[in-house]
C-alpha positions in Angstrom: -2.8 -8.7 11.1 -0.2 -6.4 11.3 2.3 -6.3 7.9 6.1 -7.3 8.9 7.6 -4.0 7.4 5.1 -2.1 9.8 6.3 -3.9 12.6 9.7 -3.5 11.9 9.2 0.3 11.6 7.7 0.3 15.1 10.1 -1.9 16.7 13.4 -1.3 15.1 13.7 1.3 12.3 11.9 4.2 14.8 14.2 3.9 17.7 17.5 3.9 15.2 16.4 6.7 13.7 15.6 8.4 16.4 19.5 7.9 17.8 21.5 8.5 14.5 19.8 11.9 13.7 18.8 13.2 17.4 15.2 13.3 17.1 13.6 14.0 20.2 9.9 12.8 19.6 8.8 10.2 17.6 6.8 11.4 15.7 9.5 13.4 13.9 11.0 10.1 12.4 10.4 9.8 8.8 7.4 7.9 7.8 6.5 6.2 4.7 3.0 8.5 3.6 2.1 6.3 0.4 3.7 4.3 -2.3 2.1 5.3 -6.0 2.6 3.2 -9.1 2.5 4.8 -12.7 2.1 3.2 -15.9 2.7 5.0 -18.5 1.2 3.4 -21.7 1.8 5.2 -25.0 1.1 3.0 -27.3 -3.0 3.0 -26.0 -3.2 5.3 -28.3 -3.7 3.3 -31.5 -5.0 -0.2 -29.4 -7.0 0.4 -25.7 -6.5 -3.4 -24.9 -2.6 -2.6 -24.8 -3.9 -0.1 -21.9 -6.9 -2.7 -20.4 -3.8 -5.3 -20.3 -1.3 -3.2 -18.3 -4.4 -2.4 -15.6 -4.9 -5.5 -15.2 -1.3 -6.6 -14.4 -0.9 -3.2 -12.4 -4.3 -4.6 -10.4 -2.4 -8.2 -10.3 0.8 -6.3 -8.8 -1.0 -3.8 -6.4 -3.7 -6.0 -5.5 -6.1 -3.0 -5.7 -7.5 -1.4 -9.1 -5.7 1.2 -11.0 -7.3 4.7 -11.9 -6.6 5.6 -16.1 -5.1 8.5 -17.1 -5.8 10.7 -19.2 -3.5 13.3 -21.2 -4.3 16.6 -19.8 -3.4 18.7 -22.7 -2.9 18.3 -26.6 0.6 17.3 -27.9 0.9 17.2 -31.6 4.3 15.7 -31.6 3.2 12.5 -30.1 -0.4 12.9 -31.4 -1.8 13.1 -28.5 -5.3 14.9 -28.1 -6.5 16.4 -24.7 -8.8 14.2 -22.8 -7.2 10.6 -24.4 -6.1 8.0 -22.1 -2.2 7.3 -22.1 -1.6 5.2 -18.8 -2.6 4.1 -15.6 -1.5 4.5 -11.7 -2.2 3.2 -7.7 -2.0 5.0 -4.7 -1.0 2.6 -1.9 -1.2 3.3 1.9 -1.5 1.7 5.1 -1.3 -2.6 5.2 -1.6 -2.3 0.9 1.5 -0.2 0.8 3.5 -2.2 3.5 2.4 -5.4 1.5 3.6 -4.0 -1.8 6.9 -3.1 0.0 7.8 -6.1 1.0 7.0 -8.0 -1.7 9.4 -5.6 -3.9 12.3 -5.5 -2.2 12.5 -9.3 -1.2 10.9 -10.7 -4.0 10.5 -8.7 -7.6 13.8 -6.7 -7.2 16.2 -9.6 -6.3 14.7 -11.4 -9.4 15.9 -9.3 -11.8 18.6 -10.3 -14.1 22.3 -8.9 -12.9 20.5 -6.5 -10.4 23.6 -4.7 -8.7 20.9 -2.5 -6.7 19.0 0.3 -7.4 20.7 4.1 -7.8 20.9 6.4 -4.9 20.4 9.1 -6.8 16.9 9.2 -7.6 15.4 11.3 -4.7 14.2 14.6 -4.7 14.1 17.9 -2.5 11.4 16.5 -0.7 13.0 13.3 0.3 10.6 11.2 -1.9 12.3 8.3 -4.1 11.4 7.2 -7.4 12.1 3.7 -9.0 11.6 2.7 -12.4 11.4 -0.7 -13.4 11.7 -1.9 -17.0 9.1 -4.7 -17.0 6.5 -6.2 -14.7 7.7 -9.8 -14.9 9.6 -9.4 -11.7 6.6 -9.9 -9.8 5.4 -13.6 -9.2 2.0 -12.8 -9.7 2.8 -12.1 -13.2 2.5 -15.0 -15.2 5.8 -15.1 -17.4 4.0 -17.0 -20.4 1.0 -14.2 -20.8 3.0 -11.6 -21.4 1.7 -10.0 -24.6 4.4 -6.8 -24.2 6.6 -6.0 -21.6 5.6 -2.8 -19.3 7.6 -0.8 -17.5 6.6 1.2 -14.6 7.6 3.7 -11.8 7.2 3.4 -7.9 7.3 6.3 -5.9 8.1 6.5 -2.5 6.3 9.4 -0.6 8.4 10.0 2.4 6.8 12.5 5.1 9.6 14.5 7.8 12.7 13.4 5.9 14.2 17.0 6.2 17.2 15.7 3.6 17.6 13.1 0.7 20.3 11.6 3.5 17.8 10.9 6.2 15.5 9.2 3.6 17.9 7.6 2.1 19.1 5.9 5.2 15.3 5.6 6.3 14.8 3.5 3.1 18.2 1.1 4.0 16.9 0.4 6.8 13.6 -1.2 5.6 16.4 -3.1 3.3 16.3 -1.4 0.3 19.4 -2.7 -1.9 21.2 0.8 -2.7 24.0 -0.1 -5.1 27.4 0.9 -4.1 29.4 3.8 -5.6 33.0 2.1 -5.8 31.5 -0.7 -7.9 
């Protein structure tokens, strides 16, 4: 079965892209490469089931497993030693990643309390957009009451041929991603 964003990036998003910035072939239309998910879990440090918790909620959200990860080099500021585990990430593509996308912007996001939209601001050179979230009980699959400590987390949007952070920005609108507005 074909997921509904995918469609609607075949049948609608494509072709208005393809008018509003003069492409000529298709295949230079921005494309959605992968979504990633990051966890970042600092206080696994002193307890690992803090860490074993937040994989298994990331695995709840995804709906694939997380890889752990560890600190690449020694920090003594944040005692942190080389080699210790401090958080956990998913790399989404395909049906996963168009699944994840939809459930987030018409489900998570619009349950979050006084959401006004998410910035505009947060892409970089590339055209790649990063949103961070400030807990994972936004997502249904979360169960509110089994929350032992609220995670935050960051999705990344890998965008492939978006020549400027315009074109992916209006890319993203498209697939109904709730930008908030400046004047407000």
């Amino acid at each position: 079965m074909i997921p509904r964003l995918l469609e609607k990036y075949r049948n609608e998003i494509s072709p208005i892209m393809m008018e509003q910035f003069k492409l000529k072939n298709k295949y230079a239309v921005p494309k959605i490469e992968k979504i990633v998910v990051n966890m970042g879990v600092g206080e696994a440090l002193g307890d690992i089931k803090i860490l074993e918790k937040a994989m298994d909620d990331l695995a709840l959200i995804t709906g694939q497993k997380p890889i752990m990860r560890r600190a690449k080099k020694a920090i003594a500021n944040f005692k942190i030693r080389d080699g210790l585990p401090i958080g956990c990430k998913v790399t989404l593509r395909k049906t996963m990643m168009y699944e994840f996308m939809d459930r987030l912007l018409n489900v998570a996001l619009p349950r979050i309390r006084d959401f006004r939209g998410v910035p505009e601001r947060s892409f970089d050179k590339a055209g790649n957009y990063t949103l961070g979230l400030s807990e994972q009980g936004i997502f249904p699959e979360i169960d509110y009451d089994r929350i032992t400590r609220v995670q935050g987390m960051d999705v990344t949007f890998v965008i492939k041929n978006a020549k400027t952070a315009e074109e992916a920005r209006e890319f993203l609108r498209l697939f109904g991603m709730p930008f908030s507005r400046k004047n407000e």
